[in-house]
Structure formats: structure tokens, C-alpha cells
N, CA, C and O atoms as a GROMACS GRO file, in nm:
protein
  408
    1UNK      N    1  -0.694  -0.694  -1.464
    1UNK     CA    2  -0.734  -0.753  -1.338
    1UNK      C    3  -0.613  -0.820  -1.273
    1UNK      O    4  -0.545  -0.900  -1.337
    2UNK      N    5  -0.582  -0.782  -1.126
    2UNK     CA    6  -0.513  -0.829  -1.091
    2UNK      C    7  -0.501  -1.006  -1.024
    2UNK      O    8  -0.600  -1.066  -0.982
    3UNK      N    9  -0.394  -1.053  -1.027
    3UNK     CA   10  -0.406  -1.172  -0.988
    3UNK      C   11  -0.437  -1.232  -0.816
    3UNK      O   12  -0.351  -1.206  -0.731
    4UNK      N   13  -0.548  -1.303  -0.780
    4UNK     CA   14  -0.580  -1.301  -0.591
    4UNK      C   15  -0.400  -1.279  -0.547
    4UNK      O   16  -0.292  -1.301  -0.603
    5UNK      N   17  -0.447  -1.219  -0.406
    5UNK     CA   18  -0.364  -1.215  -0.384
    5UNK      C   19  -0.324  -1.338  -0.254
    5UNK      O   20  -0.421  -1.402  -0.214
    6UNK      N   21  -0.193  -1.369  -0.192
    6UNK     CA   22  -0.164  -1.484  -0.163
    6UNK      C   23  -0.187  -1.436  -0.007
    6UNK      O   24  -0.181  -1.319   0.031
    7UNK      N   25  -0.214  -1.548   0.072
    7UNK     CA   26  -0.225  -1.520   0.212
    7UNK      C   27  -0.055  -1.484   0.219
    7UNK      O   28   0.030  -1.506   0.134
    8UNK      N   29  -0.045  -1.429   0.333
    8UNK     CA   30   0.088  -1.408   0.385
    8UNK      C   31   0.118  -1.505   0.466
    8UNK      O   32   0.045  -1.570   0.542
    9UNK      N   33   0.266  -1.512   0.439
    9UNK     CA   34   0.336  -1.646   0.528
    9UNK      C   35   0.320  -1.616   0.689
    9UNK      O   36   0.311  -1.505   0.741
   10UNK      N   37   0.318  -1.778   0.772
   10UNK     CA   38   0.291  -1.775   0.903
   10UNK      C   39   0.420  -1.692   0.981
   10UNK      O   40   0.511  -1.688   0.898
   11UNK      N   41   0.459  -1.632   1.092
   11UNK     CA   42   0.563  -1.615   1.144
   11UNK      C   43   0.618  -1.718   1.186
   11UNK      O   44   0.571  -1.801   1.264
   12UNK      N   45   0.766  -1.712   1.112
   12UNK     CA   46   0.865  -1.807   1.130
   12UNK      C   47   0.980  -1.745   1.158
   12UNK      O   48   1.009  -1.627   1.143
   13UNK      N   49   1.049  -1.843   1.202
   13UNK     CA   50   1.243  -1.783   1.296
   13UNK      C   51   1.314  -1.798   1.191
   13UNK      O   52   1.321  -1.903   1.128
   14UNK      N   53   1.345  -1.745   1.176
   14UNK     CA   54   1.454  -1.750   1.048
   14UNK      C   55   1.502  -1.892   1.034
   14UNK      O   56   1.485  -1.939   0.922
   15UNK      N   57   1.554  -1.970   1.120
   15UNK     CA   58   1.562  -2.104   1.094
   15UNK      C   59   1.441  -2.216   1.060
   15UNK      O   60   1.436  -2.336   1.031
   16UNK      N   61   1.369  -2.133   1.077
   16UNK     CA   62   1.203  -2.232   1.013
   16UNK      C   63   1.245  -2.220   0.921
   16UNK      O   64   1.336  -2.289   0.876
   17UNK      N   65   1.188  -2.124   0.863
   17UNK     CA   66   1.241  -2.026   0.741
   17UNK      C   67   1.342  -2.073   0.643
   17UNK      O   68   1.324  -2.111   0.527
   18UNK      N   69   1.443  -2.064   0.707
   18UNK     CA   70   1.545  -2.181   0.634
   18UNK      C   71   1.509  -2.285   0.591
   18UNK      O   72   1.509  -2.296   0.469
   19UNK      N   73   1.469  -2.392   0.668
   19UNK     CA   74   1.418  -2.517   0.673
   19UNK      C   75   1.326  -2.554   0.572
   19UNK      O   76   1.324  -2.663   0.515
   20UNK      N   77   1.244  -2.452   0.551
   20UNK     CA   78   1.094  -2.463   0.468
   20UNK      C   79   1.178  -2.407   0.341
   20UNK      O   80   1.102  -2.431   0.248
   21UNK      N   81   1.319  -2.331   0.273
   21UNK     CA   82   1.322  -2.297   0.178
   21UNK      C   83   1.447  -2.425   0.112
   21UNK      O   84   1.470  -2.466  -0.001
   22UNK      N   85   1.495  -2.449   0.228
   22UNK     CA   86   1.629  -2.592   0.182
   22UNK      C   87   1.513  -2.720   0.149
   22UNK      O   88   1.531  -2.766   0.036
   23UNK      N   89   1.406  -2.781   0.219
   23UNK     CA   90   1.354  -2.841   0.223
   23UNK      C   91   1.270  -2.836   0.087
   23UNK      O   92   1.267  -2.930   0.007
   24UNK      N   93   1.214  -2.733   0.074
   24UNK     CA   94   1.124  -2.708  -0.107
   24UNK      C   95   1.268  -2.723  -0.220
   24UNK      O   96   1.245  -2.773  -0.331
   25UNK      N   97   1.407  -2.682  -0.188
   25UNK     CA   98   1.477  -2.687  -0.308
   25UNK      C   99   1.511  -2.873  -0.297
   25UNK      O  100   1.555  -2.919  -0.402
   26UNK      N  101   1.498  -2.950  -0.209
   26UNK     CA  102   1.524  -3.069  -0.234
   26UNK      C  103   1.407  -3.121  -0.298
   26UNK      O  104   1.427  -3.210  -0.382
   27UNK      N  105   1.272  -3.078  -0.273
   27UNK     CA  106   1.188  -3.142  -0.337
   27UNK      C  107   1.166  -3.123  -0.486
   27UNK      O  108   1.132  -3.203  -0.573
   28UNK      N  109   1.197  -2.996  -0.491
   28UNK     CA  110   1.215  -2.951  -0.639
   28UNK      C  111   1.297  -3.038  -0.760
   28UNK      O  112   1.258  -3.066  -0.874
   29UNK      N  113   1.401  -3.064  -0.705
   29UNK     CA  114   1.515  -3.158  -0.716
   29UNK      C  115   1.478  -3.305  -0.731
   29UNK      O  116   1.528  -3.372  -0.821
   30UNK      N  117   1.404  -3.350  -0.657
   30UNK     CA  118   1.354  -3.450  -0.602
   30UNK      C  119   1.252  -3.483  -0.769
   30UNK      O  120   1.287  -3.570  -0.848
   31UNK      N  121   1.167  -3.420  -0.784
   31UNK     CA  122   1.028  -3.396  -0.867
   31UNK      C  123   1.128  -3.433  -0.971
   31UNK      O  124   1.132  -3.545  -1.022
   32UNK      N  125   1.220  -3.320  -1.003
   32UNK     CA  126   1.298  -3.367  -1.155
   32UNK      C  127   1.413  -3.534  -1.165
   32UNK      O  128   1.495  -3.582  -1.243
   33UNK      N  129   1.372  -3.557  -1.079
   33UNK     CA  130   1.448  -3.668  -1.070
   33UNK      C  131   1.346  -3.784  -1.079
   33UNK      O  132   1.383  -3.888  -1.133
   34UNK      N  133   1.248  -3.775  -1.041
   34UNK     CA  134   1.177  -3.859  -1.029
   34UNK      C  135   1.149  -3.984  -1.191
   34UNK      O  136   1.106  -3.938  -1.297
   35UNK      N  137   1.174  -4.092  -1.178
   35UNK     CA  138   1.167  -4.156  -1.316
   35UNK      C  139   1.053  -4.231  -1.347
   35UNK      O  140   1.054  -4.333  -1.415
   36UNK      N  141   0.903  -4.151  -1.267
   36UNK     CA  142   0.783  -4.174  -1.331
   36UNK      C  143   0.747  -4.077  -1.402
   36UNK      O  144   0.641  -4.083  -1.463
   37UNK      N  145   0.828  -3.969  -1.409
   37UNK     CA  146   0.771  -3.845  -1.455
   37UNK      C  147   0.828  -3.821  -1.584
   37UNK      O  148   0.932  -3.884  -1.602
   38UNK      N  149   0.782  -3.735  -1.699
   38UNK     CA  150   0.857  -3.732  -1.813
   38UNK      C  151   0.973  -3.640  -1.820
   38UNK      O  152   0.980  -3.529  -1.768
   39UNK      N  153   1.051  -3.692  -1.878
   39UNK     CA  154   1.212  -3.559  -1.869
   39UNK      C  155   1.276  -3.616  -1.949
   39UNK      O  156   1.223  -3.697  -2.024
   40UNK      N  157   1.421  -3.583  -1.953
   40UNK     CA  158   1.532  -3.659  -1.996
   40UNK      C  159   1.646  -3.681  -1.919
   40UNK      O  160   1.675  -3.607  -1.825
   41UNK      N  161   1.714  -3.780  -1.953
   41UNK     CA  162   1.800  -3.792  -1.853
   41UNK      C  163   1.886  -3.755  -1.830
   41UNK      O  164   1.952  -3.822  -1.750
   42UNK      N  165   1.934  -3.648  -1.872
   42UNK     CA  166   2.013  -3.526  -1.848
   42UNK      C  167   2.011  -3.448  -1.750
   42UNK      O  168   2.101  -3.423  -1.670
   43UNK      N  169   1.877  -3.396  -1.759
   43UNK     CA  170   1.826  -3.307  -1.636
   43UNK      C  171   1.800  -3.385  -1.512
   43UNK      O  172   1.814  -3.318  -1.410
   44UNK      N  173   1.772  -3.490  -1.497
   44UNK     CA  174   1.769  -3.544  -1.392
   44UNK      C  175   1.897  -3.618  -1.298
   44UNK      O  176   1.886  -3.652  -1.180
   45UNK      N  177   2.034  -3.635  -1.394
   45UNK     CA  178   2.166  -3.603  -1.376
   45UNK      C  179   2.154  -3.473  -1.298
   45UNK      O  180   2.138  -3.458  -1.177
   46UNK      N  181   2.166  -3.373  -1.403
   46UNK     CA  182   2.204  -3.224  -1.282
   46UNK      C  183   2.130  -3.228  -1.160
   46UNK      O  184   2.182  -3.192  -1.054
   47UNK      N  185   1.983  -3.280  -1.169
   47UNK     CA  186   1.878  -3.241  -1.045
   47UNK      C  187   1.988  -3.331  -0.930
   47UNK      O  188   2.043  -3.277  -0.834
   48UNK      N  189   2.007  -3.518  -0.980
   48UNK     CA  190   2.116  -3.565  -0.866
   48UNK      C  191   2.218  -3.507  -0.822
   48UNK      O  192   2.224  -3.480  -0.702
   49UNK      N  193   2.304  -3.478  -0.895
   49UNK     CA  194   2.440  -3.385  -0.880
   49UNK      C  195   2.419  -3.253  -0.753
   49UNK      O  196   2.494  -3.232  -0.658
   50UNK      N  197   2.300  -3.181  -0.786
   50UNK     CA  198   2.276  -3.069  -0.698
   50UNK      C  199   2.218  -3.132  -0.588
   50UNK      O  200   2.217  -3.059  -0.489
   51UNK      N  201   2.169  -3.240  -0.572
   51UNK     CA  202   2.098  -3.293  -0.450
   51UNK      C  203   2.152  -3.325  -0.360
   51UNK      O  204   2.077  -3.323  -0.262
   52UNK      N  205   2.306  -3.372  -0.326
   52UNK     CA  206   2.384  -3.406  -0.258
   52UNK      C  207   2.413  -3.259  -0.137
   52UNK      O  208   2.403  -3.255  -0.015
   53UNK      N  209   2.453  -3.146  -0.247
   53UNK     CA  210   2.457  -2.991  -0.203
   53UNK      C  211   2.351  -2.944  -0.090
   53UNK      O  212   2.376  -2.893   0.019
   54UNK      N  213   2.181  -2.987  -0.168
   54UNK     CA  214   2.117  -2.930  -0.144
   54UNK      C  215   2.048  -3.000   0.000
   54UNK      O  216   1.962  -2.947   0.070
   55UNK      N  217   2.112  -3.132   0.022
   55UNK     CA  218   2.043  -3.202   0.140
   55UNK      C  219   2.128  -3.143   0.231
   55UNK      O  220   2.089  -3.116   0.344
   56UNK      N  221   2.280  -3.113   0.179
   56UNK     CA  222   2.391  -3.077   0.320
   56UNK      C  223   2.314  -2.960   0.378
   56UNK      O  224   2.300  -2.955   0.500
   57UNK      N  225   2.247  -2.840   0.277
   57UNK     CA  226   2.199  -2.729   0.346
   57UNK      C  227   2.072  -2.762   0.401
   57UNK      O  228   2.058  -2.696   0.505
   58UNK      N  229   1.967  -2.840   0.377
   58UNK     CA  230   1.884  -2.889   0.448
   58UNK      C  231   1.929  -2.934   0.603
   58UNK      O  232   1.882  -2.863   0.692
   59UNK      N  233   2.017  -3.044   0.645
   59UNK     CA  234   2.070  -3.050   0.710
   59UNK      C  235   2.128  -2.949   0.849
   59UNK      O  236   2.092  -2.952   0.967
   60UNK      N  237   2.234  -2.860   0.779
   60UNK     CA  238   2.256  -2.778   0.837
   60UNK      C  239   2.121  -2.619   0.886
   60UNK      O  240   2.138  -2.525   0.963
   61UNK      N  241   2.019  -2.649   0.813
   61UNK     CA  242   1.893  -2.568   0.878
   61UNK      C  243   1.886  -2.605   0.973
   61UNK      O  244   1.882  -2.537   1.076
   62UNK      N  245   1.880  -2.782   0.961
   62UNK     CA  246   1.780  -2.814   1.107
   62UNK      C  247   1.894  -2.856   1.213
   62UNK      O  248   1.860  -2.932   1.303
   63UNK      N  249   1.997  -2.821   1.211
   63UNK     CA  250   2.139  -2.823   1.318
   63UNK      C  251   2.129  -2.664   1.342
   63UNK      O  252   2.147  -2.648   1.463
   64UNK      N  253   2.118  -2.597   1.310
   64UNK     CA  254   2.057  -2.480   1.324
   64UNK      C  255   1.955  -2.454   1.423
   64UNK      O  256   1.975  -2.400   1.532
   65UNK      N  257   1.851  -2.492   1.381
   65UNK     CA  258   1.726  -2.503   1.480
   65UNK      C  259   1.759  -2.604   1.598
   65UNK      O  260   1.663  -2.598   1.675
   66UNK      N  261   1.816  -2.658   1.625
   66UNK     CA  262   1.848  -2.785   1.697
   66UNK      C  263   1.948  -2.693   1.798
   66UNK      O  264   1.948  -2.708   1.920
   67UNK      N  265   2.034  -2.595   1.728
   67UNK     CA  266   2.142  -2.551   1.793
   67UNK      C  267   2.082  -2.447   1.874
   67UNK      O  268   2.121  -2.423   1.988
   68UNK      N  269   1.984  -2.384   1.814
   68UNK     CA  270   1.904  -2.246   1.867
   68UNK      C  271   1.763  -2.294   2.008
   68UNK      O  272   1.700  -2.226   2.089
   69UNK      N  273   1.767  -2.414   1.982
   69UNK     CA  274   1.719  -2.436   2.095
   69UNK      C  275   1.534  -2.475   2.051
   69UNK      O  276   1.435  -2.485   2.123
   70UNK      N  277   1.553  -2.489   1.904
   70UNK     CA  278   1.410  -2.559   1.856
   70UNK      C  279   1.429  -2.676   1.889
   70UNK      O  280   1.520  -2.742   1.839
   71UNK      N  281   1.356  -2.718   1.968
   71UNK     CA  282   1.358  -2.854   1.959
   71UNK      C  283   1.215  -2.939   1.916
   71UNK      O  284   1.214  -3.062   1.920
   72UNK      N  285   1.104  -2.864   1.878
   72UNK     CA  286   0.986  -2.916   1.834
   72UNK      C  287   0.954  -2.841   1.692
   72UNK      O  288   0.964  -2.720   1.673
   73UNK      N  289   0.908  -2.948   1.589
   73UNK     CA  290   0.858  -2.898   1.454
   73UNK      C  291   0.735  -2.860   1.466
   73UNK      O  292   0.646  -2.942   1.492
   74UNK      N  293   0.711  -2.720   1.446
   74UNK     CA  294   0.581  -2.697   1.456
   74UNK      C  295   0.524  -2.734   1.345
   74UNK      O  296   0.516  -2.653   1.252
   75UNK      N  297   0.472  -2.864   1.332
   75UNK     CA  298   0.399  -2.858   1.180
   75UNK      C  299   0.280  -2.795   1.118
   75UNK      O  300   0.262  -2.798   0.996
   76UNK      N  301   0.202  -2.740   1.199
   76UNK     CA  302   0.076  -2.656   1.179
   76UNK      C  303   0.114  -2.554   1.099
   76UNK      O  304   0.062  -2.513   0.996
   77UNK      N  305   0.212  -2.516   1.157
   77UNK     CA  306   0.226  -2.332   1.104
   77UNK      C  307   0.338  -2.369   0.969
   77UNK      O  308   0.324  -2.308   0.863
   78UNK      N  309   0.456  -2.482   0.988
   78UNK     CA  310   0.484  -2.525   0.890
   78UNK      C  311   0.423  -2.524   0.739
   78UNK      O  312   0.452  -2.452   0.644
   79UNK      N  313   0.310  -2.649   0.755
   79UNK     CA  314   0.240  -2.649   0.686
   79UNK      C  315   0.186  -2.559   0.561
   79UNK      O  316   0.173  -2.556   0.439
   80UNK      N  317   0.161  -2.484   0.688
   80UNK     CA  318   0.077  -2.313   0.619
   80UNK      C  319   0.182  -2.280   0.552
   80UNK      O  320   0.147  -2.250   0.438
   81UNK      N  321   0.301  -2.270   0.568
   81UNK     CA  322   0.410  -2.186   0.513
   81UNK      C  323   0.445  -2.278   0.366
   81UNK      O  324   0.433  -2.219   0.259
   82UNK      N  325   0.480  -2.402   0.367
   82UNK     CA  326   0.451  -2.446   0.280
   82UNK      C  327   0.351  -2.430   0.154
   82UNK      O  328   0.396  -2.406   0.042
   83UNK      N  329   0.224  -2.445   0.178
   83UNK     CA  330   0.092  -2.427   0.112
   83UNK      C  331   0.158  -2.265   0.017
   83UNK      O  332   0.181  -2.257  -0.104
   84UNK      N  333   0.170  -2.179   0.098
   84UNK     CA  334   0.172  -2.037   0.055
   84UNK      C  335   0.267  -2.066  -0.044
   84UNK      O  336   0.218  -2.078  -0.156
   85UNK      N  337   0.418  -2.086  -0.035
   85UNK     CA  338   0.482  -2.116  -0.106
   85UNK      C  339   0.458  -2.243  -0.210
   85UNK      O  340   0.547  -2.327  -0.219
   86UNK      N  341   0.346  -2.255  -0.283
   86UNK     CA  342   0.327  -2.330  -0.354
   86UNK      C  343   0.367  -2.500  -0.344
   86UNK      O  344   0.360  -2.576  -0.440
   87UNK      N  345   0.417  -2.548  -0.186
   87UNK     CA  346   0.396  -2.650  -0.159
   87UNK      C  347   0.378  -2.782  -0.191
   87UNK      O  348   0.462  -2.871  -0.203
   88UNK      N  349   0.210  -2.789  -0.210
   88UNK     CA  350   0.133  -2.895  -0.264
   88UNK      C  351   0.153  -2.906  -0.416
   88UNK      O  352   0.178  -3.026  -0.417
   89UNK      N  353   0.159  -2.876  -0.522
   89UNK     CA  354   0.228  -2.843  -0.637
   89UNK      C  355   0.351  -2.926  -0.636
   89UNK      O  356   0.358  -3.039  -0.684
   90UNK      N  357   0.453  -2.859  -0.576
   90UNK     CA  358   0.597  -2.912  -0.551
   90UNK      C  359   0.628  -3.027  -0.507
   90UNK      O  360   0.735  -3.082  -0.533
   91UNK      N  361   0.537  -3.078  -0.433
   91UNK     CA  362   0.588  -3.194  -0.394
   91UNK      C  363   0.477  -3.313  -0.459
   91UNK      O  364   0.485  -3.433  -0.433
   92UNK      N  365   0.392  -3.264  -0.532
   92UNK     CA  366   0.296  -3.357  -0.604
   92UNK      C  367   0.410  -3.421  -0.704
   92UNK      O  368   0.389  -3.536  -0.743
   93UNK      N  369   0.532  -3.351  -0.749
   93UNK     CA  370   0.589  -3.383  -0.868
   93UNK      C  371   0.683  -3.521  -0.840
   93UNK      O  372   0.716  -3.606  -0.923
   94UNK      N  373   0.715  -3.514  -0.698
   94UNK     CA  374   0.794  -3.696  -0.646
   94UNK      C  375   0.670  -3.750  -0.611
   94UNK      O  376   0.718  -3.812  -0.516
   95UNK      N  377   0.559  -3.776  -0.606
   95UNK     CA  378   0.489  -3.874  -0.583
   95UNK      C  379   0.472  -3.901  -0.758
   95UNK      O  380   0.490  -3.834  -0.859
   96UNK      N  381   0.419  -4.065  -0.719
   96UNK     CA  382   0.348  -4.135  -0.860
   96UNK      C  383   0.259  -4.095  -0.930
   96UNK      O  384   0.148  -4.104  -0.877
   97UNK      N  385   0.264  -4.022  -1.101
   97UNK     CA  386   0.167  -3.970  -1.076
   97UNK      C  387   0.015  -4.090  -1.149
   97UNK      O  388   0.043  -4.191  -1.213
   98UNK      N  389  -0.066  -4.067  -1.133
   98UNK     CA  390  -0.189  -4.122  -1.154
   98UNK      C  391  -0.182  -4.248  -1.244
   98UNK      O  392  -0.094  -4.232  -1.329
   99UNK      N  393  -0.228  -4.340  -1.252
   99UNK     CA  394  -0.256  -4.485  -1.347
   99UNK      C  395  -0.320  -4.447  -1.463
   99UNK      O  396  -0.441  -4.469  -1.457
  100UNK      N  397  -0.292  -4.412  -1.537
  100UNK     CA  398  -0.384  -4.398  -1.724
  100UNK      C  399  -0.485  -4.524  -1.713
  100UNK      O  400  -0.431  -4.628  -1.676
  101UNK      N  401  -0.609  -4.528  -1.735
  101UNK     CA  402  -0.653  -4.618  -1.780
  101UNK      C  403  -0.656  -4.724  -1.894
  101UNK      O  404  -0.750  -4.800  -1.921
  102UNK      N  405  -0.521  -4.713  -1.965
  102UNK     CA  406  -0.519  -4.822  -2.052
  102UNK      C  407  -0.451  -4.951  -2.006
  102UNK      O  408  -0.448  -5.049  -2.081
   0.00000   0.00000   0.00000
């Protein structure tokens, strides 16, 4: 049995596009860094180290879009593009996660 299959991503400009894939690798980054979460501190060294990299290309997306003449974030369709790309997941990992009841 095959696995559902995923809606297809919203149409985006290649600099959305960009934006939504620099933007998920900082959060990614972000998640392993995070020091509510369990890891070691090793990996969350490299996750900092690459984060510096990975904000410049974030950055330069949205100088990009800025340059091309976006000047509004569509967040609706954003959104969606996010979600598809596993999103909500990804960025659950920098928030706090839940209070244990003890």
C-alpha cells in the first residue's frame, strides 16, 4: 500500500521558493539548537556554526524578492507551501516543548 499522497505545492516564484527553503534550513538548525530539547552539545555547536551561513542565504532570498519587485509576503499561499513541506513538524522543534507533569 502506497503511502497518501501529498497535496502539491502552491505556485511560487522562484524567490518564494527560495525563501520557504533558506527559511525551513534555519529552522531546522534552529530546532537542533534549541536547549529545551534533548541532544548533545556537540550537535548543537555545528547546528550554530551553520546558522550564521544559513541566515546570510535567508537574507539574500528576501533581497532577492525585494530586488525583483516582491514587495508583499503572501502569507496564505506561503503557509500552504510550508505545511506541504512538512512545516508544522519543523518548526514545533524551536518552540518549548510541553510541561511533564511532575
Amino acid at each position: 500500500m502506497l503511502p497518501p499522497e501529498l497535496p502539491p505545492l502552491p505556485a511560487l516564484t522562484r524567490a518564494e521558493a527560495e525563501l520557504i527553503d533558506r527559511y525551513l534550513d534555519v529552522v531546522d538548525l534552529l530546532g537542533r539548537i534549541n536547549p529545551a530539547r534533548p541532544g548533545d552539545t556537540y550537535g548543537a555547536l555545528r547546528a550554530a556554526q551553520a546558522l550564521a551561513g544559513k541566515a546570510v542565504a535567508l537574507r539574500a532570498a528576501l533581497e532577492l524578492m525585494h530586488k525583483r519587485g516582491e514587495s508583499e509576503v503572501h502569507a496564505p499561499t506561503l503557509a500552504r507551501a510550508l505545511r506541504v513541506l512538512d512545516g508544522e513538524r519543523r518548526t514545533a522543534r524551536v518552540t518549548l516543548p510541553p510541561q511533564s507533569g511532575s
